[in-house]
N, C-alpha and C positions, 0 to 999 in steps of 0.2 A: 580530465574532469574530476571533480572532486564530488563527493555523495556522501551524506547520512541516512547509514540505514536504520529505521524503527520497525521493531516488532510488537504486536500489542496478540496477548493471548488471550484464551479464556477455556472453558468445558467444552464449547461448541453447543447445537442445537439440532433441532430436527433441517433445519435447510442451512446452506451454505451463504455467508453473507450478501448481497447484489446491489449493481445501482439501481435506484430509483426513480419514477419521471414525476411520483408527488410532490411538489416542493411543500404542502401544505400538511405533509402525514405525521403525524408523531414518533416516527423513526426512521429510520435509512439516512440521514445526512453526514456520518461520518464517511463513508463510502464517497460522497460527494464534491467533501472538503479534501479525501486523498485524491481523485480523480485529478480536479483543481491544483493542487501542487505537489503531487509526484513527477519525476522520471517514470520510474517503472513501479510496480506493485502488483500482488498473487494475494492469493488465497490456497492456503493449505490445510488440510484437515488429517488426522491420523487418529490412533485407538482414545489417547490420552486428550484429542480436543483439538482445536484449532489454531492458525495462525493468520494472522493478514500482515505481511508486510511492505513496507514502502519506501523507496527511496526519495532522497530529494536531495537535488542539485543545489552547490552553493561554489560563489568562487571566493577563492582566499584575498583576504585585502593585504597590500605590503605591508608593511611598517607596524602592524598591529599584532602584538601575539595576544592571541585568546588562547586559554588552555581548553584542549578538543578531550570530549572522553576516548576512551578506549575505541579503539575501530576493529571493524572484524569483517572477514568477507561475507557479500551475501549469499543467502542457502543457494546450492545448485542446483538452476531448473532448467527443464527442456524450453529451448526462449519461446517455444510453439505454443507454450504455455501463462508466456509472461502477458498481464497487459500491460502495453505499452500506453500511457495519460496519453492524451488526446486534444483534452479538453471541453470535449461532449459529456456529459452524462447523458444516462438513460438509456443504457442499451438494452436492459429490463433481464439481460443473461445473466448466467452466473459464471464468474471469473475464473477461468482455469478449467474451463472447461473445454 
């Protein structure tokens, strides 16, 4: 299987990112739209801020060469910790925990 992994950072805040069951609220749907098409994705935090990252499954087509960026492995976690997509939102938890 083949995966791109994204990292997307920031400072972090007072709570740790979560799904959401508002569909109607004016925040939380990026969480909704990784849910929706990752493999796998976490949420990390440390001194310097946070991380959410995610994978996403794709398969390679023949005969077509696109040039791929740079690949790297993903960070190492305890999988007891991964969430594995599902395809449910809403479990109103916070991820990694």
């Amino acid at each position: 299987m083949n995966f791109i992994h994204v990292d997307v950072v920031d400072a972090g805040g007072e709570n740790l990112p979560r799904l959401r069951d508002d569909e109607s609220g004016e925040s939380g749907r990026g969480l909704q739209i990784v849910e929706m098409l990752a493999h796998r994705w976490d949420v990390r935090q440390n001194a310097t801020g946070r991380t959410v990252w995610f994978q996403v499954q794709y398969e390679r087509t023949k005969g077509i060469a696109l040039p791929l960026p740079r690949q790297r492995e993903s960070p190492e976690s305890d999988d007891s910790t991964v969430k594995e997509a599902t395809g449910a939102c809403g479990d109103g938890g916070v991820v990694g925990r």
